[in-house]
C-alpha positions in Angstrom: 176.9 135.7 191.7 177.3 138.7 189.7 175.7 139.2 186.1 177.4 141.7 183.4 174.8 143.7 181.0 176.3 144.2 177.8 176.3 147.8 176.2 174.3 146.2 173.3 171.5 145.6 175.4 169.4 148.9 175.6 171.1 151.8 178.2 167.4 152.6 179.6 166.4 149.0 179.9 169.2 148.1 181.3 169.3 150.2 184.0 166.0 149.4 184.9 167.0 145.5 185.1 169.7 146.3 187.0 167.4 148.6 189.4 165.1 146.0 189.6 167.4 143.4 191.0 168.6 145.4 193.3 164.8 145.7 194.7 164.5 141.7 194.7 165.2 139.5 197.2 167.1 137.6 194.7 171.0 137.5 195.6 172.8 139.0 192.6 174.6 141.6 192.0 173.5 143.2 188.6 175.5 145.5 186.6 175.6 147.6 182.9 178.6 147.0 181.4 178.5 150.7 180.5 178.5 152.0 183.9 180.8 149.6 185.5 183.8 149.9 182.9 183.3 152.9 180.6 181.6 153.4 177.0 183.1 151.7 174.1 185.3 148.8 175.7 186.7 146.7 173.4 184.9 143.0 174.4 188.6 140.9 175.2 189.4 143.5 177.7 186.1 144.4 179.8 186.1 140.5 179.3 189.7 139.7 180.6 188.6 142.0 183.6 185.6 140.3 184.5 187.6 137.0 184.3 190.2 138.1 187.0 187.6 139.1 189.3 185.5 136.1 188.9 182.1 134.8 189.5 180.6 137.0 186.6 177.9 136.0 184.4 177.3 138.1 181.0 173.6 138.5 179.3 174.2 140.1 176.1 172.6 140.5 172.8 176.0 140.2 170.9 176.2 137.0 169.0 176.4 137.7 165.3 179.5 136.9 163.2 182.0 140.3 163.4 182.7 141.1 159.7 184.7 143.7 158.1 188.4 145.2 158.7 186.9 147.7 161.4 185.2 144.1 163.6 188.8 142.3 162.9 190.7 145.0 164.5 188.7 144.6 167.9 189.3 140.5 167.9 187.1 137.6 168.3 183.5 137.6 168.6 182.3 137.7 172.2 180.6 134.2 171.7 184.4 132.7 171.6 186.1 135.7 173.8 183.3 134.8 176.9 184.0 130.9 177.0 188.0 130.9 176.4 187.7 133.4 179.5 185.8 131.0 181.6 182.9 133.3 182.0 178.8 132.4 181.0 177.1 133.6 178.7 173.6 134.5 178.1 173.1 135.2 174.2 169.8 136.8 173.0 169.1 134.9 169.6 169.4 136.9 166.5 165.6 137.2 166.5 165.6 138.4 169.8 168.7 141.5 169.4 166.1 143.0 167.0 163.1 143.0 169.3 162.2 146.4 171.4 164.4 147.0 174.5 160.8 146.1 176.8 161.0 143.0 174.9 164.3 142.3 175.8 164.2 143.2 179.1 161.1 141.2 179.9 163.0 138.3 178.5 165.8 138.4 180.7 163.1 139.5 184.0 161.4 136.1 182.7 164.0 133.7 182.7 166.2 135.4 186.0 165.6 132.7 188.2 167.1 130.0 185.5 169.7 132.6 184.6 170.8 132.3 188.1 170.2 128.6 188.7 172.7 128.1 185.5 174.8 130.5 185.8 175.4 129.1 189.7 175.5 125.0 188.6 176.9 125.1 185.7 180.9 125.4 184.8 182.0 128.6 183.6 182.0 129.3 180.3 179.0 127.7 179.5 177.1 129.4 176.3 172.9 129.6 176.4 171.1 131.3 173.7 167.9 133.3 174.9 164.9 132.6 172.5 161.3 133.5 172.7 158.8 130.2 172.4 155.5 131.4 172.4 154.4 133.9 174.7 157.0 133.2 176.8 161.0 132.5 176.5 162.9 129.6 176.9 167.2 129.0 177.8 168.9 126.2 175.2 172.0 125.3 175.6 175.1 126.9 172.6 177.5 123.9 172.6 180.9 125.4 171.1 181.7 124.1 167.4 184.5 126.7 166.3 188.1 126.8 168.3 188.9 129.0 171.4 191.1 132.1 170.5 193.9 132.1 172.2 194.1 135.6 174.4 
């Protein structure tokens, strides 16, 4: 199984995630987005890439509404892009994209083994949001109300 970063999640914590994985005895191959494709790809191609190769996972903290001309120009919001590409998604909840990169990070260390369990038994293309309950952080499921773009 191989799980994607996102360049919205934060370059230093990132790394360390991926560094850390790389350290466990946990079989996943971790990546930043950044460092496996390049700064500044536009999401329907890093995710059209991802797609071809298969098996990827993606935790990201991208899963607002794109507004403006500027956000039309680069095409539907990863929340659509991920699913009509047959990839998973791990969305950090709104609440969550504005907390510190420790606190982000620590929520995805926290809930790796689930990440894996659903990214590995579920279909592809599933959506989870990532929210804090508590002290700790729980995985809930982001059933798809809005229509798949075509790509």
């Amino acid at each position: 199984m191989k799980i994607m970063l996102d360049e919205c999640m934060p370059s230093k914590a990132s790394h360390l995630l991926v560094d850390l994985l790389k350290l466990s005895k946990v079989s996943v191959s971790a990546h930043y987005l950044e460092t496996y494709l390049g700064k500044g790809s536009l999401d329907k191609d890093w995710a059209k890439l991802l797609a071809a190769e298969g098996g990827w996972s993606v935790v990201t903290c991208d899963n607002g509404r794109a507004r403006g001309e500027r956000t039309k120009l680069k095409g539907p919001p990863l929340q659509l892009i991920l699913p009509a590409r047959g990839i998973t998604g791990f969305f950090l909840s709104a609440k969550m994209s504005q907390a510190s990169g420790f606190e982000k990070v620590r929520a995805v260390i926290y809930l790796m083994p689930e990440i894996i369990e659903r990214a590995n038994q579920t279909p592809t293309g599933e959506r989870y949001k990532i929210r804090q309950q508590g002290t700790g952080y729980t995985i809930v499921p982001w059933p798809l109300t809005e229509s798949l773009p075509t790509l």
